[in-house]
PyMOL Python script that loads the backbone (N, CA, C, O; Angstrom):
from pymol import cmd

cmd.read_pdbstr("""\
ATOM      1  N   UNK A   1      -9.469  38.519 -42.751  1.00  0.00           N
ATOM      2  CA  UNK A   1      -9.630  39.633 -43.661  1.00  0.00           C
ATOM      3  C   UNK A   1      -9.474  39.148 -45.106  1.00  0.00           C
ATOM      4  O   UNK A   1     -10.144  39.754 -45.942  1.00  0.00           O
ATOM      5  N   UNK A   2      -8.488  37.886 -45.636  1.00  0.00           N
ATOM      6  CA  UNK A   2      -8.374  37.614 -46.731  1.00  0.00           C
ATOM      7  C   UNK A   2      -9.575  37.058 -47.019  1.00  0.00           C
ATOM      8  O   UNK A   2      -9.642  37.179 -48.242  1.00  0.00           O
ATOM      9  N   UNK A   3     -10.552  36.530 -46.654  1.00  0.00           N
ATOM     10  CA  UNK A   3     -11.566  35.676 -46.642  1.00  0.00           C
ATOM     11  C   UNK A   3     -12.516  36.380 -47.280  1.00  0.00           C
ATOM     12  O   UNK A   3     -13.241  36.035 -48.213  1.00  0.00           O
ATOM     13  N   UNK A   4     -12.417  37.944 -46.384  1.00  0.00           N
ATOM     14  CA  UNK A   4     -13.548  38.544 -47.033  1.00  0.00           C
ATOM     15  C   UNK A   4     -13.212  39.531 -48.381  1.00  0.00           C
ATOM     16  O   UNK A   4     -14.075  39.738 -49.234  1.00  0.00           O
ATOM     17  N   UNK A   5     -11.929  40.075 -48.454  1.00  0.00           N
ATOM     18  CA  UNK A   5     -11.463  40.856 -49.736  1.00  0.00           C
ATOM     19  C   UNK A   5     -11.499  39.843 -50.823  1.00  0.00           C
ATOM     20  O   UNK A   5     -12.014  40.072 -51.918  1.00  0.00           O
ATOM     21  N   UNK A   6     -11.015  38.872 -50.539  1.00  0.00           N
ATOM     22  CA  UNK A   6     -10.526  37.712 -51.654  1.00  0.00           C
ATOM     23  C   UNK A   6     -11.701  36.687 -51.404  1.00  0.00           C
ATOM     24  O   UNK A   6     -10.925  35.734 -51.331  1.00  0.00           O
ATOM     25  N   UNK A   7     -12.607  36.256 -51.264  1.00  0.00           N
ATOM     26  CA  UNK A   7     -13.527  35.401 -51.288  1.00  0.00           C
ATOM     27  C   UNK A   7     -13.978  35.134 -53.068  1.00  0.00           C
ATOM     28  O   UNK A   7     -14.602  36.050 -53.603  1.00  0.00           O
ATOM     29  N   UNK A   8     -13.670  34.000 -53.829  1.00  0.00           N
ATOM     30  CA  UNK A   8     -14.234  33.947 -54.888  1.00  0.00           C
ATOM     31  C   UNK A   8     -15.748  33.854 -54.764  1.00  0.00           C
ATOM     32  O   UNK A   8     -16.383  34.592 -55.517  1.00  0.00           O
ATOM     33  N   UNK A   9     -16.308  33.208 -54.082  1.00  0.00           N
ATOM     34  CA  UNK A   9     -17.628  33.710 -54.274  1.00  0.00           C
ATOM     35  C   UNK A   9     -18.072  34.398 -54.442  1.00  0.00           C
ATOM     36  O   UNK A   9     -18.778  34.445 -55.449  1.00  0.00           O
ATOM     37  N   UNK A  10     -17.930  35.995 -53.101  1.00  0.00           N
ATOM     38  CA  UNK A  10     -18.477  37.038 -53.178  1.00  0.00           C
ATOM     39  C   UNK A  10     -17.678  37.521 -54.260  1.00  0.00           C
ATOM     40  O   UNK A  10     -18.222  38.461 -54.840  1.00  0.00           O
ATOM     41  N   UNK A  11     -16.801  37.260 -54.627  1.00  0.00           N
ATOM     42  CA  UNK A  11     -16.405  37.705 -56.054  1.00  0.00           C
ATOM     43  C   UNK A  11     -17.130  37.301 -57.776  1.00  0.00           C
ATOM     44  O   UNK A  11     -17.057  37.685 -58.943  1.00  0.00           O
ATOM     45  N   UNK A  12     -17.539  36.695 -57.271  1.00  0.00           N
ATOM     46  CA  UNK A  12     -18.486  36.208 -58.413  1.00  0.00           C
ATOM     47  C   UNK A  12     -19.593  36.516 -58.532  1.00  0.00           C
ATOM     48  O   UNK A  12     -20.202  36.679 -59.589  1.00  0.00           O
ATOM     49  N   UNK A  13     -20.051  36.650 -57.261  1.00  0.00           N
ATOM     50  CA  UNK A  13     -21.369  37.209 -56.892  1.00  0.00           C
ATOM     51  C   UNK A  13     -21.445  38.938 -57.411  1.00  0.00           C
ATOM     52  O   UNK A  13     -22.218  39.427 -58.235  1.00  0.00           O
ATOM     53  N   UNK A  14     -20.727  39.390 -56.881  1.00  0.00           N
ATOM     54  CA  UNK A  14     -20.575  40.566 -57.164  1.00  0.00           C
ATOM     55  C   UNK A  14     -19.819  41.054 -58.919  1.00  0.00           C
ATOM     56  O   UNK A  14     -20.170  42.168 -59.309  1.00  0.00           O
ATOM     57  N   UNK A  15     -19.256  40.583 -59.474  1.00  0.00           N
ATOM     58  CA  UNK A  15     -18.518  40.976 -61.000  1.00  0.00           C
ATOM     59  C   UNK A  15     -19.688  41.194 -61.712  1.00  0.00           C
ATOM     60  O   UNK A  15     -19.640  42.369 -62.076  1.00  0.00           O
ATOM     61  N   UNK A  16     -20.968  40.552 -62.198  1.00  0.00           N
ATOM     62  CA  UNK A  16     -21.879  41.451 -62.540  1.00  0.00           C
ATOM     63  C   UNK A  16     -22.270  43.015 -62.506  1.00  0.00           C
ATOM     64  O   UNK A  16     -22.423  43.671 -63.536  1.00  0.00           O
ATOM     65  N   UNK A  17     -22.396  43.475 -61.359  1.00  0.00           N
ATOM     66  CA  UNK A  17     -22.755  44.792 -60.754  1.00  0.00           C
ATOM     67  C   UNK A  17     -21.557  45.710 -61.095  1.00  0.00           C
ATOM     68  O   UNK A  17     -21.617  46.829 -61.603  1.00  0.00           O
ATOM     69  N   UNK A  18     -20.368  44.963 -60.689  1.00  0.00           N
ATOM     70  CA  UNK A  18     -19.044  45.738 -61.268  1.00  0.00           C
ATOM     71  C   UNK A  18     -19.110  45.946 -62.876  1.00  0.00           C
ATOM     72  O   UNK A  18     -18.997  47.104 -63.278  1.00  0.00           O
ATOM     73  N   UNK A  19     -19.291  44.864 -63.860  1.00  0.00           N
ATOM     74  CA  UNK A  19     -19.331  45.148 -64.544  1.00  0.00           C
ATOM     75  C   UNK A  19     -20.128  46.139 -65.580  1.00  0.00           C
ATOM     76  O   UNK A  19     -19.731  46.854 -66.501  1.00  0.00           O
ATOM     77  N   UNK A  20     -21.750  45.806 -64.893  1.00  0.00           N
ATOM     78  CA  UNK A  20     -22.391  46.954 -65.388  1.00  0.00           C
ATOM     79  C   UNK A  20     -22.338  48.359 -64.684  1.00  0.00           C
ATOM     80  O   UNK A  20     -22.899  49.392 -65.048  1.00  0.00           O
ATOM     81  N   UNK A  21     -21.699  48.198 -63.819  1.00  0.00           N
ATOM     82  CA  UNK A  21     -21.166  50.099 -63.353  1.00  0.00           C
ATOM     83  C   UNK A  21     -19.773  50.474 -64.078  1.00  0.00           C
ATOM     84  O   UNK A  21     -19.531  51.655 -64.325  1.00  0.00           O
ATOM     85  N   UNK A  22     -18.729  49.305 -64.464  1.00  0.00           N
ATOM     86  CA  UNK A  22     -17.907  49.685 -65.477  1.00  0.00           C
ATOM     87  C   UNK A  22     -18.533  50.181 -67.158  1.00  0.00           C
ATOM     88  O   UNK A  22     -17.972  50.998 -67.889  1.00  0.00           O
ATOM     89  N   UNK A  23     -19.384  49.686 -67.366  1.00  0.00           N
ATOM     90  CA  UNK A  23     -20.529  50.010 -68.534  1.00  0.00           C
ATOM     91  C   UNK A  23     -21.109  51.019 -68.476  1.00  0.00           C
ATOM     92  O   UNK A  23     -21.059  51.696 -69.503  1.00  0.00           O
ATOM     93  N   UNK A  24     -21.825  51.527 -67.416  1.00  0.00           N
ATOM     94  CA  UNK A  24     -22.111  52.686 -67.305  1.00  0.00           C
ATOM     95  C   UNK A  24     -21.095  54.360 -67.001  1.00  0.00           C
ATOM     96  O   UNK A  24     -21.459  55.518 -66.798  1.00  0.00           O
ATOM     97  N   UNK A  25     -20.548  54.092 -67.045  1.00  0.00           N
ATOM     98  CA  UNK A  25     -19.104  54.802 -66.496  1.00  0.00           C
ATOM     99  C   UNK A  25     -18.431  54.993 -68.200  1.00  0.00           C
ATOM    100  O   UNK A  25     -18.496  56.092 -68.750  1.00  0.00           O
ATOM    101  N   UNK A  26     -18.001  54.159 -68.679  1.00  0.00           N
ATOM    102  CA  UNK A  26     -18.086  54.401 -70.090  1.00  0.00           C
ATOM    103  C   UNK A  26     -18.882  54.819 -71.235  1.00  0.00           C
ATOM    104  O   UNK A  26     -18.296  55.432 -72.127  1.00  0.00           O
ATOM    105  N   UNK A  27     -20.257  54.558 -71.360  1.00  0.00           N
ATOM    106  CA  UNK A  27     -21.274  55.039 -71.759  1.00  0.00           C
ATOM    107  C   UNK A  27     -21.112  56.638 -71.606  1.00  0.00           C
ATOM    108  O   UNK A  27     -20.669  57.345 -72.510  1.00  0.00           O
ATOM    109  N   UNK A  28     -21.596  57.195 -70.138  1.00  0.00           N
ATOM    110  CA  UNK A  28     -21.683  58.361 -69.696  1.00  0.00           C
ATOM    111  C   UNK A  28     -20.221  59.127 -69.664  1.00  0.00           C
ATOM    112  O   UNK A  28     -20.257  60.327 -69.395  1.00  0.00           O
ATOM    113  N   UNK A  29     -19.039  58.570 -69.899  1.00  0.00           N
ATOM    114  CA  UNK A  29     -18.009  59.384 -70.731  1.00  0.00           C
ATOM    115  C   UNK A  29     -17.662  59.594 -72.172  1.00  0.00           C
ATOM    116  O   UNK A  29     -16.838  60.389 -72.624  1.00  0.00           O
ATOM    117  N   UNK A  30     -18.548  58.618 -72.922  1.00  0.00           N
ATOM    118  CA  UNK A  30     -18.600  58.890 -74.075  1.00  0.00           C
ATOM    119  C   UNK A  30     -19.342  59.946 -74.428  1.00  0.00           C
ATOM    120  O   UNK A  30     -19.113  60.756 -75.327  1.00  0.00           O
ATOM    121  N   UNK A  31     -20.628  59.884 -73.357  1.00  0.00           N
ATOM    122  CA  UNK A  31     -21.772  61.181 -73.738  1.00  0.00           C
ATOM    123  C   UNK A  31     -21.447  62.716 -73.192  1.00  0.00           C
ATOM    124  O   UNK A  31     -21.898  63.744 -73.697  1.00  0.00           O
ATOM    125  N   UNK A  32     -20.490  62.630 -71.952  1.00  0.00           N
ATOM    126  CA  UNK A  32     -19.846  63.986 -71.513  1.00  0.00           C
ATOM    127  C   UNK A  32     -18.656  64.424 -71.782  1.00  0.00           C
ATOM    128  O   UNK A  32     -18.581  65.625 -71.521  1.00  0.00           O
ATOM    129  N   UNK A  33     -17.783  64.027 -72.149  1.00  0.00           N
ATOM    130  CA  UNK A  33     -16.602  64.235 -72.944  1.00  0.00           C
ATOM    131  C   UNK A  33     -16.737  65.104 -73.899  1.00  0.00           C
ATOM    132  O   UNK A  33     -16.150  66.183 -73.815  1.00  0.00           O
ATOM    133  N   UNK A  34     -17.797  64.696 -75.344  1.00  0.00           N
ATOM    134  CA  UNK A  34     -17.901  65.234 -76.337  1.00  0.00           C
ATOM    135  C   UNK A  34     -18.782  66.759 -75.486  1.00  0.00           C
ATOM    136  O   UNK A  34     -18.679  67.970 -75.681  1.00  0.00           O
ATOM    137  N   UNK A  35     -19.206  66.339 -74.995  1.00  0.00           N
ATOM    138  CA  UNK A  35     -20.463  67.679 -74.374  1.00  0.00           C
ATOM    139  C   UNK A  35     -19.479  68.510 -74.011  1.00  0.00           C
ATOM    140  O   UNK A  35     -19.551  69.666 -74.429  1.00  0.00           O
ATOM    141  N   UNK A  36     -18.474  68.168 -73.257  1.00  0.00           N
ATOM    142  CA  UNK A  36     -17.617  69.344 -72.286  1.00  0.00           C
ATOM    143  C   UNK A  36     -16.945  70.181 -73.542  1.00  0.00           C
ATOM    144  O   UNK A  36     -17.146  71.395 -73.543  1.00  0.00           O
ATOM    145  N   UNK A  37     -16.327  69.732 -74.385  1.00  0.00           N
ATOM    146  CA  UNK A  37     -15.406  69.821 -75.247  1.00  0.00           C
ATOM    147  C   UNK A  37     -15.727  70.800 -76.296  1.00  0.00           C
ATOM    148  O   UNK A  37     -15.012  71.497 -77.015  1.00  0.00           O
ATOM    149  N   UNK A  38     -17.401  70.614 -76.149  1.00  0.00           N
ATOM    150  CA  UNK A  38     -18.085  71.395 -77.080  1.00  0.00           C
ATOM    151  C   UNK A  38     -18.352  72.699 -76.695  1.00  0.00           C
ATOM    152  O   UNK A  38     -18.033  73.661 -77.394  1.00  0.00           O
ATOM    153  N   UNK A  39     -19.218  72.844 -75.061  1.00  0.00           N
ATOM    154  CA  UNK A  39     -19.584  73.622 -73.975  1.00  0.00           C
ATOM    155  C   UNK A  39     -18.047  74.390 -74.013  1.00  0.00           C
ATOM    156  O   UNK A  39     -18.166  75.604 -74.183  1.00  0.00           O
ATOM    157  N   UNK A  40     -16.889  74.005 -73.910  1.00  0.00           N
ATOM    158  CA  UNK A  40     -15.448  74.367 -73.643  1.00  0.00           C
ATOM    159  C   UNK A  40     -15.213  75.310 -75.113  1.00  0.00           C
ATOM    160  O   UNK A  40     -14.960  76.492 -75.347  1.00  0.00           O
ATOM    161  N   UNK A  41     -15.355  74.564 -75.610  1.00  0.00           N
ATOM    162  CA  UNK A  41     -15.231  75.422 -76.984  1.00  0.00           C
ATOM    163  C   UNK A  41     -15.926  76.564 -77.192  1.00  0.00           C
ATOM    164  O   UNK A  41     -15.322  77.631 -77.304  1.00  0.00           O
ATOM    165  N   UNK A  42     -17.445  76.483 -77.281  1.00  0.00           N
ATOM    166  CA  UNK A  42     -18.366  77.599 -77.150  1.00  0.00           C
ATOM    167  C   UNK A  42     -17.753  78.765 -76.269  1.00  0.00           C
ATOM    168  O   UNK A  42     -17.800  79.946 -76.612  1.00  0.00           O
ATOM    169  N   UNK A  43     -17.242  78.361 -75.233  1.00  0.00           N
ATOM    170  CA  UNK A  43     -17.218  79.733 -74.176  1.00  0.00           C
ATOM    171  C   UNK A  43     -15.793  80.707 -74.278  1.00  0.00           C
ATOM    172  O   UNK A  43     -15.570  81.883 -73.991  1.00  0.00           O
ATOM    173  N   UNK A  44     -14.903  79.530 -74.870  1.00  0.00           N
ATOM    174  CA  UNK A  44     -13.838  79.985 -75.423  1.00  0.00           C
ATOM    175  C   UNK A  44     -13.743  81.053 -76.424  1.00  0.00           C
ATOM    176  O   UNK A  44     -12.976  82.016 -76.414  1.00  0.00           O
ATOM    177  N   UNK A  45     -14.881  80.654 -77.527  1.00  0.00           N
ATOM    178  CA  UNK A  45     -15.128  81.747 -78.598  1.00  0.00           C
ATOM    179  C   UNK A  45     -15.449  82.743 -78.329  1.00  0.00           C
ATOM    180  O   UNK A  45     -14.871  83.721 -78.803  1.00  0.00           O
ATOM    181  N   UNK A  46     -16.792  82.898 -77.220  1.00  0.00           N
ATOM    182  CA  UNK A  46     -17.439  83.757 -76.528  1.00  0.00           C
ATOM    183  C   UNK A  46     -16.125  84.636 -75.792  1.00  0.00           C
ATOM    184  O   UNK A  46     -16.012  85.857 -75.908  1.00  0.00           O
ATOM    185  N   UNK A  47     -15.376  83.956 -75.186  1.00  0.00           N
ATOM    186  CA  UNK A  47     -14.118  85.130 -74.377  1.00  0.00           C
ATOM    187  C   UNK A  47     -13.717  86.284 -75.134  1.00  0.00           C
ATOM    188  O   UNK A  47     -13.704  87.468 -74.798  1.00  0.00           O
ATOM    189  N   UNK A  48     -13.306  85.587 -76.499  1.00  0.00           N
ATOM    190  CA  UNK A  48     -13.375  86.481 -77.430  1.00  0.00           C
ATOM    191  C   UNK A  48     -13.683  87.816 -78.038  1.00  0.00           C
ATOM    192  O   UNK A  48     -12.932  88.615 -78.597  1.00  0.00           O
ATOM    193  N   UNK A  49     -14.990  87.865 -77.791  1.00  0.00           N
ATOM    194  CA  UNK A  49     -15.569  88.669 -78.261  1.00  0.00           C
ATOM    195  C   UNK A  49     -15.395  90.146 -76.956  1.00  0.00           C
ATOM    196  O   UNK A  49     -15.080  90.180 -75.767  1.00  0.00           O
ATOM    197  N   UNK A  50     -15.830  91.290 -78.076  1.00  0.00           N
ATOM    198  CA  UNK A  50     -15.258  92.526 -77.968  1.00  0.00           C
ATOM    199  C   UNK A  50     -15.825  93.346 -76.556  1.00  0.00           C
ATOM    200  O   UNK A  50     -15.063  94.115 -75.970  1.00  0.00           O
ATOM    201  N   UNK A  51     -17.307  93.099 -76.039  1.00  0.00           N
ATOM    202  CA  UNK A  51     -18.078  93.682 -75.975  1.00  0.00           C
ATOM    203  C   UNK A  51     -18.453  93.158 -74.763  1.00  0.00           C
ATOM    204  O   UNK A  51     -18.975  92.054 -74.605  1.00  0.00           O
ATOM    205  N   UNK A  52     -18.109  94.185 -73.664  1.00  0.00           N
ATOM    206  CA  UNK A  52     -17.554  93.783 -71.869  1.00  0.00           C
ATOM    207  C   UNK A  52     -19.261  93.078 -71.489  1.00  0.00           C
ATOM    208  O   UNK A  52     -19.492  92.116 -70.757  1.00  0.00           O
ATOM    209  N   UNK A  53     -19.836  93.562 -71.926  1.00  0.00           N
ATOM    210  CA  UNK A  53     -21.263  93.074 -71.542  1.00  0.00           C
ATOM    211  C   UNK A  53     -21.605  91.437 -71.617  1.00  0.00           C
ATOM    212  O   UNK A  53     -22.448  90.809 -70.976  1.00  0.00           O
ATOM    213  N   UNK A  54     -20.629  90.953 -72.654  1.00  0.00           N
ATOM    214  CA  UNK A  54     -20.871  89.427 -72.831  1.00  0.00           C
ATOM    215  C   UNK A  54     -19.741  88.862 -71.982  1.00  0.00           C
ATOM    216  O   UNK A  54     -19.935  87.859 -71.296  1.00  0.00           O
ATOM    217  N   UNK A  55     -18.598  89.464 -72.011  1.00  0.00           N
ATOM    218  CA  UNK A  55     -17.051  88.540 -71.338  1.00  0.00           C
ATOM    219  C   UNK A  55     -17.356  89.065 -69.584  1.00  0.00           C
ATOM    220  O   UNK A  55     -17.134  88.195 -68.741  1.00  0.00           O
ATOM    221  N   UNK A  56     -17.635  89.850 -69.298  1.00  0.00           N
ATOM    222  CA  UNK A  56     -18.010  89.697 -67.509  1.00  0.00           C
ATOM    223  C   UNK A  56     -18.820  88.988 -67.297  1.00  0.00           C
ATOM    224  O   UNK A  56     -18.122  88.326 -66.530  1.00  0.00           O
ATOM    225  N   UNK A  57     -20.027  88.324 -67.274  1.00  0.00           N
ATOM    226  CA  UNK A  57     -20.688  87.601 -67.343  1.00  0.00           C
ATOM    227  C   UNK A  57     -20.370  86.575 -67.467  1.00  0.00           C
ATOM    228  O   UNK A  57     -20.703  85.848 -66.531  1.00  0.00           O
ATOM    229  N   UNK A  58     -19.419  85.759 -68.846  1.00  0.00           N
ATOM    230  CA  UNK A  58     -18.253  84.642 -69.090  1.00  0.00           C
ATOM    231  C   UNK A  58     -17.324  84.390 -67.587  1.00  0.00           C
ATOM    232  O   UNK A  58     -17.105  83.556 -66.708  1.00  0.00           O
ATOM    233  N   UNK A  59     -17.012  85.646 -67.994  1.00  0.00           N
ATOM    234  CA  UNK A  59     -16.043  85.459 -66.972  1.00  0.00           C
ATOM    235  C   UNK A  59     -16.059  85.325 -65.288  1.00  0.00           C
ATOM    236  O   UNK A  59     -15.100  84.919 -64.630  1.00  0.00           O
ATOM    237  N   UNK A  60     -17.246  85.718 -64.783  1.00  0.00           N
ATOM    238  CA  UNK A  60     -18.142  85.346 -63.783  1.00  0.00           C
ATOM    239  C   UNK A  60     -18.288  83.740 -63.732  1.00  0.00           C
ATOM    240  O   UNK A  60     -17.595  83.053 -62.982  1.00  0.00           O
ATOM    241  N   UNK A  61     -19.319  83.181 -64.659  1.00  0.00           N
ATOM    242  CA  UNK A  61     -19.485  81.934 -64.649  1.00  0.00           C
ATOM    243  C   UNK A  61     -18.145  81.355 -64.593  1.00  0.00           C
ATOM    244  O   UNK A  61     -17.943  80.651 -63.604  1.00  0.00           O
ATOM    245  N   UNK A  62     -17.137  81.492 -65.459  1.00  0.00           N
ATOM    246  CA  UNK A  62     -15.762  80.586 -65.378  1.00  0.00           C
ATOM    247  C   UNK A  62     -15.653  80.347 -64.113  1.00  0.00           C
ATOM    248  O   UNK A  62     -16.268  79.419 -63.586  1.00  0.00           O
ATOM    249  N   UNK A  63     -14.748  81.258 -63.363  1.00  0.00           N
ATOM    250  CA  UNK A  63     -14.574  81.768 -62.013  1.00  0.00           C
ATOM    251  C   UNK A  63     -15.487  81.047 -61.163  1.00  0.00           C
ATOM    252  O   UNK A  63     -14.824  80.364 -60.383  1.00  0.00           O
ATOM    253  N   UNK A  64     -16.728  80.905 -60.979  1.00  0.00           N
ATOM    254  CA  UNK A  64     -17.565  80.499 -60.560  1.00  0.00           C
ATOM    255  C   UNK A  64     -17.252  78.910 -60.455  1.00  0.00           C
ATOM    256  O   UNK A  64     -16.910  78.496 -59.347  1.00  0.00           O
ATOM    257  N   UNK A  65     -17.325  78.180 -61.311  1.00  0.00           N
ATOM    258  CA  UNK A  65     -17.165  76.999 -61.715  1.00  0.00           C
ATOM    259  C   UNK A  65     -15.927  76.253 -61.554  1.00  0.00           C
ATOM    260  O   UNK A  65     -15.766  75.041 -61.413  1.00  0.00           O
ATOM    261  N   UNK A  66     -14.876  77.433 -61.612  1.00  0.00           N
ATOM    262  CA  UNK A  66     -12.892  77.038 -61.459  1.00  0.00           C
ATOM    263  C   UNK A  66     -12.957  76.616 -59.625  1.00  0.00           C
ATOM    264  O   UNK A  66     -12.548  75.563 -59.136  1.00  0.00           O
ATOM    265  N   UNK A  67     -13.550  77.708 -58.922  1.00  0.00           N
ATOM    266  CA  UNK A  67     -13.774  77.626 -57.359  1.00  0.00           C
ATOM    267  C   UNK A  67     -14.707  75.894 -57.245  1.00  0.00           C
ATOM    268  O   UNK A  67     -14.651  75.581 -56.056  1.00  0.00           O
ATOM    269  N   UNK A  68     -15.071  75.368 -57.625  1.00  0.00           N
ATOM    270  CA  UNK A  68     -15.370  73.599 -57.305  1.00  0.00           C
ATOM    271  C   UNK A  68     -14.437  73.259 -57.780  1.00  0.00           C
ATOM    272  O   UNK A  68     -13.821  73.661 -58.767  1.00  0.00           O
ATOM    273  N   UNK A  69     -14.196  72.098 -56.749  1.00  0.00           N
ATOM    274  CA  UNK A  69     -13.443  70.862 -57.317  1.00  0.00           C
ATOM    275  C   UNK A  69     -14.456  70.199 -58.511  1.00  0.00           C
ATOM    276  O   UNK A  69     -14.103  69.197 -59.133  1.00  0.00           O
TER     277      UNK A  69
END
""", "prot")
cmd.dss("prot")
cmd.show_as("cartoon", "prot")
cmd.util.cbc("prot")
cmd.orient("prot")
């Protein structure tokens, strides 16, 4: 079993692929982070507001979305 977890070869072989899926993984949290934060913000403001016609609807989708992991 050590042969195959710990093999420097296939470890070498493989750190490429790791590395560009560590690259991509960062990339695409740089680009959804700011998105959520923004999206998060927007709906937040929206709760806000006075006028049941816009916050049931909000508040539907939330709810909606809280029920997924």
């Amino acid at each position: 079993m050590i042969d195959t977890f710990f093999n420097p070869q296939i470890i070498a072989a493989s750190w490429p692929i790791v590395v560009a899926g560590l690259r991509n993984t960062v990339l695409l949290s740089l680009l959804v982070v700011p998105l959520g934060l923004l999206g998060g913000l927007g709906l937040a403001l929206l709760a806000s507001v006075k006028y049941p016609a816009v916050r049931w609807p909000l508040r539907a989708w939330v709810d909606f979305f809280r029920a997924f992991p």
